[in-house]
N, C-alpha and C positions, 0 to 999 in steps of 0.2 A: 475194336477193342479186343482185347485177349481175354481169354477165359479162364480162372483160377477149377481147377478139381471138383470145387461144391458148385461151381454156375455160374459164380458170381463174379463179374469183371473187374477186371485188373486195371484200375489211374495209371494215367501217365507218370504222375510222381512216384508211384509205388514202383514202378519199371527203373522210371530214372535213378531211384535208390537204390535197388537191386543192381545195375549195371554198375556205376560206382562202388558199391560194396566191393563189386568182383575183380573190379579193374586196380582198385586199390590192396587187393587181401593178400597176403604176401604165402608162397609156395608153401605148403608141410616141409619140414626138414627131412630128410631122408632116414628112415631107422634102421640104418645101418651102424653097428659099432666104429668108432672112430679113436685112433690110438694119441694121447695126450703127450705132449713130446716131453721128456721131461725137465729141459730150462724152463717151463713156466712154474711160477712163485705159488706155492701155495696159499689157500685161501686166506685172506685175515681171520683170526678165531676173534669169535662174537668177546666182546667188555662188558665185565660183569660188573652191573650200575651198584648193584646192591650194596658194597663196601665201600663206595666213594663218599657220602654222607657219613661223617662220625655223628655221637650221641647228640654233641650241643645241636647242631644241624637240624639233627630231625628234630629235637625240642621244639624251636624255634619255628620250623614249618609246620608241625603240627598245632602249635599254638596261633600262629596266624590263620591257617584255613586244616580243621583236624581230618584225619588221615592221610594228611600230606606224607608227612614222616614216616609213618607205616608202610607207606607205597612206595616211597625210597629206598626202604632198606627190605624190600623187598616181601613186604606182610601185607600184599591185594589185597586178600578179606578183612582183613581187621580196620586198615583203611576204608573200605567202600559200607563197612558198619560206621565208624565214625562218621562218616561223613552225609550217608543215610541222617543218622539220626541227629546230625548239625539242621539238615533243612526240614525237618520235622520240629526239632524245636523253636528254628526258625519262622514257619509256617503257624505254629498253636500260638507263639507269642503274636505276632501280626494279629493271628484272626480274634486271639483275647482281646487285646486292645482297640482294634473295631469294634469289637462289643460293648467294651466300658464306653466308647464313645459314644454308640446309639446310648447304651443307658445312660450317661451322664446327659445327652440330647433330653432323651423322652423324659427323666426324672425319675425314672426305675428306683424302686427301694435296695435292689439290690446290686446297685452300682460298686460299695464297700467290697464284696463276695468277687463280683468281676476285675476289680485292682488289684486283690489280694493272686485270681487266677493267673493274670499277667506277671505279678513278680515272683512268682514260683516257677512261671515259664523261662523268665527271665534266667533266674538261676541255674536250672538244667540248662539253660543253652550255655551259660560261664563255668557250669562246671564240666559239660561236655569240651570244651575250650582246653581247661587245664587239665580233664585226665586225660583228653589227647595226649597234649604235651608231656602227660609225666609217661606214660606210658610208651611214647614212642622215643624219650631218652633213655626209660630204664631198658626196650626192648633192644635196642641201639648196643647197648654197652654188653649184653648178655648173647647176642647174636654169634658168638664166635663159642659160646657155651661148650661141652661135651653132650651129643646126644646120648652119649647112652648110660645115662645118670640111674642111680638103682637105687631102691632104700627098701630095706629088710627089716627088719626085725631081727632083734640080737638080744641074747641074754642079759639083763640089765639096760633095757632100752632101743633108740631105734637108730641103726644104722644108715650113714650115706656114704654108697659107691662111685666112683669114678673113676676111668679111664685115663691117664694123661697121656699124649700124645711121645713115643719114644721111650715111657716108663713100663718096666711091665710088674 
């Protein structure tokens, strides 16, 4: 048997894997500059998902499963909080209603207190539901906004500035 560096011998399958790795590893490429001829096509540019989804859209997925809609139009974080705190409200509803269960089992006084915990859980989880949903049609329709929205202060009150695109 062979001898590995630390002493310690080398299996025949460890061998047999090694020879395989080698026989199959394909050459480095050479790092040599190489001139692109110029009939080939340039590369596809990347489609940008985020405007494919209009407002009804993302309502709609976000009311089905929330942060859907937010991730579609392109709002990762705002989606992956809704959607956090979908299986959290999911999760406290569940384990509330285990508990009314053992207590309605054992006869607990405070079975009332545990029903009551479950349908408040309930409710954050329906309204997590719908301010997904409003929130990722109002985002939706507002996405083409002007960034660089100003509001000042003005004599007689308060100012808003904007930009429009070609007006100066």
């Amino acid at each position: 048997m062979k001898r590995r560096s630390g002493g310690r011998p080398v299996g025949r399958s460890t061998v047999l894997v090694m020879l395989v790795l080698s026989l199959t590893a394909r050459p480095p490429d050479r790092l040599t500059a190489q001139a692109v001829p110029d009939s080939q096509p340039p590369a596809p540019a990347r489609r940008d998902t985020t405007h494919i989804v209009g407002p009804v859209g993302a309502l709609w997925r976000s009311l089905l499963l929330p942060g859907w809609g937010q991730a579609v139009t392109g709002r990762k974080v705002t989606g992956a909080l809704f959607t956090i705190w979908e299986g959290t409200t999911m999760y406290m509803t569940l384990k509330a209603q285990q508990e009314a269960n053992y207590f309605n089992a054992s006869g607990s006084p405070s079975l009332h207190a545990k029903r009551q915990e479950v349908q408040d859980w309930l409710v954050l989880w329906g309204f997590n539901h719908l301010f997904s949903g409003a929130e990722a049609f109002v985002a939706a329709h507002l996405r083409d906004f002007p960034g660089d929205l100003k509001i000042q202060a003005i004599p007689g009150g308060v100012g808003i500035r904007f930009a429009l695109p070609g007006v100066r």
